[in-house]
N, C-alpha and C positions, 0 to 999 in steps of 0.2 A: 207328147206323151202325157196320160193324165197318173196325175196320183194318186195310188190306192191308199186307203188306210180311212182314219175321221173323214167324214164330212165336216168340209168347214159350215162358219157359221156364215147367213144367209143375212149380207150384210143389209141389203134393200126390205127386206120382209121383216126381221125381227124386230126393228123399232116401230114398225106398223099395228102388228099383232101384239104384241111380249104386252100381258096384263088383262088379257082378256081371257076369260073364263069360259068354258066349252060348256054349251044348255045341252046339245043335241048331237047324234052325229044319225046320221044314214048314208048305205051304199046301195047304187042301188046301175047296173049295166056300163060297171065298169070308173063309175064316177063314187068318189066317197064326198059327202058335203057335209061339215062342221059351221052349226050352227055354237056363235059367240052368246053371251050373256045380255050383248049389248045391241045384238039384233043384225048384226054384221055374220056373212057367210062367206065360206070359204069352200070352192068344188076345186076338186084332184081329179083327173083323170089319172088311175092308179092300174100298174102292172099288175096288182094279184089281189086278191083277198083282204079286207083289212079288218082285225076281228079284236083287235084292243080295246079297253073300256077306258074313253079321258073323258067322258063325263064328268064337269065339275073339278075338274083341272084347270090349272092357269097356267097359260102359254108363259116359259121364262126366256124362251130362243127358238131362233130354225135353224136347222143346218141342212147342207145340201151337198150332195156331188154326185156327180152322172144320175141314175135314177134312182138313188137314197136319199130321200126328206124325208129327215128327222125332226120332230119336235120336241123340243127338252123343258121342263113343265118344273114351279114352282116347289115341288115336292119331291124335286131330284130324280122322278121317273124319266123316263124317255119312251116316245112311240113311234115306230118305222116308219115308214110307209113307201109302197114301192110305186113309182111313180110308169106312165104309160111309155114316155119319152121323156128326156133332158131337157126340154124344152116345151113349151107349150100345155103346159101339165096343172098349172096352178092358179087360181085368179080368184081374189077376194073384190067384194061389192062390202060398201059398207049397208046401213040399215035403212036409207033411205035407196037401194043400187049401184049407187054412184061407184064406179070402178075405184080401186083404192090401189090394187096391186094384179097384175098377171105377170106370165111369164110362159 
């Protein structure tokens, strides 16, 4: 039985990401991709719509549970995002490709 309530935090992801600055984002058939500062991207395959502005935000955490990944950003915002599946949803390449993180 899972539990409802926070998302915890996204213990494998946020020492990866946390410090990186969002240049970009675009959604575009179901995939949202956030483009880093530092030339590292991040694609979502995401449940719904995602229409937040973190442009020029920095990543401070992720948190996750079932299909809520949150990101929680240096300026104390947070942004939702609702994920396609619990699994297999997320996968960062850093700047040169090179796989850094999926899931």
């Amino acid at each position: 039985m899972k539990k409802k309530g926070k998302p915890m935090r996204n213990q494998k992801l946020t020492p990866i990401i946390a410090g990186r600055t969002v240049k970009h984002t675009k959604q575009t058939d179901g995939v949202l991709q956030i483009e880093f500062n530092d030339g590292s991207a991040m694609k979502i395959k995401t449940g719904a719509a995602f229409t937040d502005s973190i442009v020029g935000r920095t990543v401070k955490a992720v948190r996750q549970q079932a299909t809520e990944f949150d990101l929680d950003f240096t300026d104390g915002t947070s942004a939702k995002i609702t994920l396609a599946e619990e699994t297999s949803s997320v996968m960062l390449r850093d700047h040169k490709g090179a796989m850094e993180y999926a899931d």
